[in-house]
C-alpha positions as CSV (number, residue, x, y, z in Angstrom):
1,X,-9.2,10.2,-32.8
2,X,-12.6,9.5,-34.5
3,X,-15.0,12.6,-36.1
4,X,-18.3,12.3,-35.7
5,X,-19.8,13.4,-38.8
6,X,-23.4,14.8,-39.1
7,X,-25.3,11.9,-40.3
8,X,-28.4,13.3,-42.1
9,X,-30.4,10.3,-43.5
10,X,-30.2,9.0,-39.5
11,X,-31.6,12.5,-38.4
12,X,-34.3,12.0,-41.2
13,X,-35.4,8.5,-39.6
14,X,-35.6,9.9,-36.4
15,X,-38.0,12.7,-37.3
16,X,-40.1,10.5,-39.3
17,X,-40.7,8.4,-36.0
18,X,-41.7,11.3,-34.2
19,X,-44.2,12.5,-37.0
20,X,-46.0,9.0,-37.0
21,X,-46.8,10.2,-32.9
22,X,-49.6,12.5,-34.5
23,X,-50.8,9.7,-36.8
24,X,-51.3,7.5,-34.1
25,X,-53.2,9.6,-32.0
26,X,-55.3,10.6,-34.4
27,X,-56.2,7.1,-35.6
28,X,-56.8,6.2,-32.2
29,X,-59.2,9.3,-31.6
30,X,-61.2,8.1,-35.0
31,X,-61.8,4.7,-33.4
32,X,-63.1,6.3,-30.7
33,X,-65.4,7.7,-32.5
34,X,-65.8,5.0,-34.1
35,X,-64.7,6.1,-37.8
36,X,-62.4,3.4,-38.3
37,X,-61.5,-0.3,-36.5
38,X,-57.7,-0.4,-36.6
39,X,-54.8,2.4,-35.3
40,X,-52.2,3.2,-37.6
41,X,-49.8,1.1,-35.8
42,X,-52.2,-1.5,-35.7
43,X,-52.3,-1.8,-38.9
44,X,-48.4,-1.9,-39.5
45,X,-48.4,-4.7,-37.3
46,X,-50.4,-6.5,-40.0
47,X,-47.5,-7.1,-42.1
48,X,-46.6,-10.1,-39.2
49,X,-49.8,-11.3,-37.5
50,X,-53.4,-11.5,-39.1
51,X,-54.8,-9.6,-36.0
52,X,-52.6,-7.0,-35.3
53,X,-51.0,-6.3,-31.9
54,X,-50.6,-2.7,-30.6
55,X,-47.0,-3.4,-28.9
56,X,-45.7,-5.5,-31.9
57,X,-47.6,-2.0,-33.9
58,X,-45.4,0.3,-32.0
59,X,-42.4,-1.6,-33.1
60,X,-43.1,-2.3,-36.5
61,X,-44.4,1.6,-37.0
62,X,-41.1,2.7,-35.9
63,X,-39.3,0.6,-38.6
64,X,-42.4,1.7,-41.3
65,X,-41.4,5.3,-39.9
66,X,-38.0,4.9,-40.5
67,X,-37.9,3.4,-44.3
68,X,-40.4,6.5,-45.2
69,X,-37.9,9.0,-43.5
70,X,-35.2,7.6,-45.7
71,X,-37.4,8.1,-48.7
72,X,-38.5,11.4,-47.7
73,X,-35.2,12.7,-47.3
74,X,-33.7,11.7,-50.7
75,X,-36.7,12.1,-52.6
76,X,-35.8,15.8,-53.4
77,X,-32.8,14.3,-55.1
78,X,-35.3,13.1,-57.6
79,X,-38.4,15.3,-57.6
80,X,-36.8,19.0,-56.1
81,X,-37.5,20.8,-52.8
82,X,-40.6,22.9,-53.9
83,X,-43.6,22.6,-52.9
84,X,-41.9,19.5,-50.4
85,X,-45.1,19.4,-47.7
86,X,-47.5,18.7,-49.8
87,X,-45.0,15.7,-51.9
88,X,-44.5,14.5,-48.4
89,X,-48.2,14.3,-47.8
90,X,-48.4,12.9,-50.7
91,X,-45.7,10.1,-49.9
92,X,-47.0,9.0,-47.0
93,X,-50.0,8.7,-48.1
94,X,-49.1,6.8,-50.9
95,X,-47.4,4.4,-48.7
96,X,-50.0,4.0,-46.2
97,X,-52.1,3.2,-49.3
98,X,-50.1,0.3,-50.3
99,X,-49.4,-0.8,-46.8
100,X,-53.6,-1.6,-46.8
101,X,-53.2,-3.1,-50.6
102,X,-50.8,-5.7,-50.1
103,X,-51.3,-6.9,-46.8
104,X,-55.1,-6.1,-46.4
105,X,-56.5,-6.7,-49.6
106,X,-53.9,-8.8,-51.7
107,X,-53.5,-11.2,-48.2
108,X,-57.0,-11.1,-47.5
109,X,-56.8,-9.9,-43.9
110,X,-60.2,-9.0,-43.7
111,X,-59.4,-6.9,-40.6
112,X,-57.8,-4.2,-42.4
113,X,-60.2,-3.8,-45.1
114,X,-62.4,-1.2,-43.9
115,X,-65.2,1.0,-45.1
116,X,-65.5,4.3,-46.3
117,X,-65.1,6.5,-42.8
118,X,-62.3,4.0,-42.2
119,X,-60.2,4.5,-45.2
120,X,-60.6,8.0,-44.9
121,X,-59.5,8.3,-41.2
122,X,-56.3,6.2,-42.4
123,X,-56.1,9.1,-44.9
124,X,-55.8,11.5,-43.3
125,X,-53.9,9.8,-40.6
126,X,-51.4,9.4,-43.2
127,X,-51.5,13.0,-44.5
128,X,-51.1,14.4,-40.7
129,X,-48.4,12.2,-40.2
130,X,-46.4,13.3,-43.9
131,X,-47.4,17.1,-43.1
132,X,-45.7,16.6,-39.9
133,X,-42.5,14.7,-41.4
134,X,-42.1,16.6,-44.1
135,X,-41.8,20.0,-42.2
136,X,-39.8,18.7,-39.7
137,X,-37.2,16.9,-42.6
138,X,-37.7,20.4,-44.2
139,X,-37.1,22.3,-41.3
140,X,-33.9,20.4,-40.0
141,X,-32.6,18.8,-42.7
142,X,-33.2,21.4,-45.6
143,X,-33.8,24.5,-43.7
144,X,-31.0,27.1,-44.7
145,X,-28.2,27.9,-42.6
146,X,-27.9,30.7,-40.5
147,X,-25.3,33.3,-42.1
């Protein structure tokens, strides 16, 4: 008979897909508005095709998601648990940050280079979306256990 054991650093993917849902509305809300040009998936999907695709963004969010959920989780390993909501806003803004360097700025796609209103609604895109991870990782993964 086989034991299914808890598998934690899958759990951590998962909830770092669901806290990019928030991100992505958000971004979508700012272009709207007209703050910025591209959604957060959007922009993921950048990585592939010069012009971004919202289903191919989706997809390729979900992977982006996933690789930052498996950072998030063993990053208090390195760097401890305190103060983890604000490191995991940090994080993901970080790598939302180097997501536009490299394949916006270093690749010259110049539809991810955006002005001011537009870098800051991918800000703070990626800081909803690492508040949200990191309490749910926190929550979940890191909460204590009931004794």
């Amino acid at each position: 008979m086989v034991e299914v054991k808890f598998d934690k650093p899958l759990i951590a993917m998962f909830l770092s897909i669901i806290g990019a849902i928030p991100a992505g509305i958000f971004s979508e809300i700012m272009i709207y508005f007209r703050f910025t040009t591209i959604s957060a998936p959007k922009a993921t999907s950048m990585m592939f095709i010069r012009e971004g695709s919202l289903a191919l963004g989706v997809l390729s969010h979900i992977g982006y998601s996933a690789i930052l959920g498996l950072f998030l989780y063993y990053t208090p390993k390195f760097v401890g648990i305190d103060h983890y909501l604000i490191k995991a806003v940090f994080i993901s803004m970080f790598a939302e940050a180097i997501l536009f360097i490299v394949f916006g700025t270093f690749m010259r796609n110049e539809y991810m280079i955006q002005n001011a209103s537009g870098n800051y609604s991918q800000a703070s895109a990626a800081a909803i979306a690492g508040l949200v991870r990191g309490y749910l990782i926190k929550r979940y993964l890191f909460g204590k256990p009931n004794s």
